[in-house]
N, C-alpha and C positions, 0 to 999 in steps of 0.2 A: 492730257497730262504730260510734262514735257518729264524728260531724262533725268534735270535735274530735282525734281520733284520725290525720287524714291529718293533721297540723303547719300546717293553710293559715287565714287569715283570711278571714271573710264573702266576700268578692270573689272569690278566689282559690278559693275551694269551691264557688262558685255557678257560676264557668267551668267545670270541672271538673265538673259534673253535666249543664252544656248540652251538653261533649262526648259524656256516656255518652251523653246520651237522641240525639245525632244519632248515637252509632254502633248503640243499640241499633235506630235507627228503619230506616238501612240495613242492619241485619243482618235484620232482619223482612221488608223487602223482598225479596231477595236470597234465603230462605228459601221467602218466596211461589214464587219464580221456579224454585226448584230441585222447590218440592210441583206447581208447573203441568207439571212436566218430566213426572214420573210420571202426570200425568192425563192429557196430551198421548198416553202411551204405552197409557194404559188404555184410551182412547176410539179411537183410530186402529187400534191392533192389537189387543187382547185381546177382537176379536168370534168367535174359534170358543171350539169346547170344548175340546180338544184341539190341542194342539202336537208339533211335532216336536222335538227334540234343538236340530238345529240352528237351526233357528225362534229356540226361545228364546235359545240363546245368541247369535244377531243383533238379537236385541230387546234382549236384557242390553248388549251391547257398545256397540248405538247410545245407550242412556241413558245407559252410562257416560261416552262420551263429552260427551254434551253436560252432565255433570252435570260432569266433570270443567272443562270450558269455564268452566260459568256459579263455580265454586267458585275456577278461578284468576283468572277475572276482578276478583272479589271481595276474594282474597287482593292482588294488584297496587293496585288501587284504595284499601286500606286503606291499604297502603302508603306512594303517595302521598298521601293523605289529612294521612298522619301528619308526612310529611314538610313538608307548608303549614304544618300546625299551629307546628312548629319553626320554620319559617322566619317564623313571625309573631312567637316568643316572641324569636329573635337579633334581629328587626331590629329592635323595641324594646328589647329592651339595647343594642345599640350607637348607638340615638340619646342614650343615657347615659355611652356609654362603659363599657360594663360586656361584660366575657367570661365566658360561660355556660358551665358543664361539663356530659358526662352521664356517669354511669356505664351503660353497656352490658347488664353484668352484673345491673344488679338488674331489671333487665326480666324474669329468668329465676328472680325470687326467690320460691320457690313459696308459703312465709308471707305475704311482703307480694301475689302475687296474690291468694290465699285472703281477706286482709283488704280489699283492694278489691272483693272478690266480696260481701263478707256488708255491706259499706259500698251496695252498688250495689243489692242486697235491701232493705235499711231505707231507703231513699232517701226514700218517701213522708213516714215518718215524721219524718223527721231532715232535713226541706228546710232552706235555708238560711234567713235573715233575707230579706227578699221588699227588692229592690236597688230605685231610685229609677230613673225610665226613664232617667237623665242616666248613672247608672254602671252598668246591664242593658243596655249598646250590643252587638248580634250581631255589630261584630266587633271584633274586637282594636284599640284605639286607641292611642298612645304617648300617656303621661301629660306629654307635652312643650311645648304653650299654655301664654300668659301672659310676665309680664318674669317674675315669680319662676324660672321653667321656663329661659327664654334663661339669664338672669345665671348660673345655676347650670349651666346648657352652656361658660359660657363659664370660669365659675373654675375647674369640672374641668379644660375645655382649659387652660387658665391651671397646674394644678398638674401636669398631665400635663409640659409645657414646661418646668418648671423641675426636673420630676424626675430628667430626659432630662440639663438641664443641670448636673445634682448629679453624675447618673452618669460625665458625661464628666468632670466637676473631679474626681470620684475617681479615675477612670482616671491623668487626666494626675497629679495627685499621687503616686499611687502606684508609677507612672512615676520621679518625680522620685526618690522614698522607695527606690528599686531602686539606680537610677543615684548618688545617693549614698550609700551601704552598700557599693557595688562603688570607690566611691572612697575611703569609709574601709579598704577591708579593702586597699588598692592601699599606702594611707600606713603602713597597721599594718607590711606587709610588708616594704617600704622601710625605714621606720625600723627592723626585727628586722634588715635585713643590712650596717644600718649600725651599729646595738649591735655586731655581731658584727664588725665590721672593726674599729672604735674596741677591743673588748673584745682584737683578735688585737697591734693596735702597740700596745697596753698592755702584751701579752703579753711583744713583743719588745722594748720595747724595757727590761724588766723583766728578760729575760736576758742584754739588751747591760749591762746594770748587774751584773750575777753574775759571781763571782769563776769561776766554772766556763767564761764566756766568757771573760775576761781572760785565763786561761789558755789557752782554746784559739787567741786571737788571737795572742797569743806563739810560741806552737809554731807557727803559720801564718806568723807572719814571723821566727824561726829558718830554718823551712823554706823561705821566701823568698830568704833569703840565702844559704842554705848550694847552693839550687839556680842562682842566679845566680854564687855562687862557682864551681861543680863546670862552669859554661856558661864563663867565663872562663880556667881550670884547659885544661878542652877546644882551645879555641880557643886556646890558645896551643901545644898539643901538636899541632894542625894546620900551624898556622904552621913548630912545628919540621921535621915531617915536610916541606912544601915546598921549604925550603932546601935 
């Protein structure tokens, strides 16, 4: 796997190999510690010739033990290790204002472990460009000295501010953009139930002009009169009856 195969620049390849070489240098460690376990067991116990049953599986148990010990130690310790590491790589982006993502998943990606494997093999070969003592610092520095460094702290801050304030004028606009749509569809509707009122006294007053009304006004006041007749008619045969 050559150099440029992980996607990183000089810099960024050369961090990346001081981590292998500090994780391979405590993995040797740690290994020492687990082969002194077994010599610890060979030189203390294993002076007869002969053992019992249970003998050896008290001998087994107790190495597992502590092999089990010095192994989760190990495991824990990387752990955290790993987790400084991250927390060196966010709190230099966030002196930039920058949010870092991981995926999880490819931690588990067995091609790209296999290619970090055979990368971590050729290493000798394939060292990086040799770094100047000024950018080869053991530890992680924020590229953040100088005015050029400040000013461009500060214009981010500066575009972040205004972008806040773009977001809220949209907001409020589109606010606005709501609330009048709900007052044009208020007037469209208004105006349809007055088309429809104006369209109905058109309507009527279209049949007060038909001759089919004029007729039926007539026969309404025929029937007016012949009913105030038939009331007077009445009212006079009351009157007879009283007398």
């Amino acid at each position: 796997m050559k150099m440029s195969e992980l996607g990183l620049n000089d810099h960024h390849q050369n961090e990346v190999l001081n981590y292998m070489r500090f994780a391979r240098t405590k993995s040797a460690l740690k290994l020492k510690t687990v082969d002194s376990c077994f010599q610890d067991l060979k030189g203390s116990r294993l002076v007869e010739e002969t053992f019992t049953v249970d003998e050896v599986t008290e001998m087994l148990d107790g190495l597992q033990a502590v092999v089990h010990s010095e192994v989760e130690s190990e495991l824990i310790n990387t752990s955290h290790t790993n987790v400084l590491l991250l927390r060196q790589l966010f709190s230099q982006a966030e002196k930039w204002y920058l949010k870092l993502q991981t995926d999880i998943s490819e931690l588990e990606n067995r091609e790209l472990l296999e290619q970090i494997a055979e990368f971590e093999k050729t290493e000798p070969a394939c060292a990086p460009k040799k770094m100047t003592p000024e950018t080869n610092k053991p530890k992680l520095v924020p590229l953040n000295e100088g005015v050029t460094a400040e000013l461009l702290n500060k214009e981010i801050f500066h575009l972040q501010t205004e972008n806040e304030k773009l977001k809220n004028r949209i907001k409020t606009l589109e606010a606005q953009a709501t609330c009048a749509l709900d007052e044009k569809l208020k007037v469209e509707e208004d105006l349809r139930e007055l088309l429809k009122l104006q369209d109905q006294k058109d309507q009527d007053k279209k049949f007060e002009q038909s001759s089919a009304y004029r007729n039926m006004k007539e026969m309404l006041t025929r029937k007016n009169d012949l009913i105030k007749e038939l009331r007077k008619r009445l009212s006079k045969y009351e009157l007879d009856d009283q007398s």
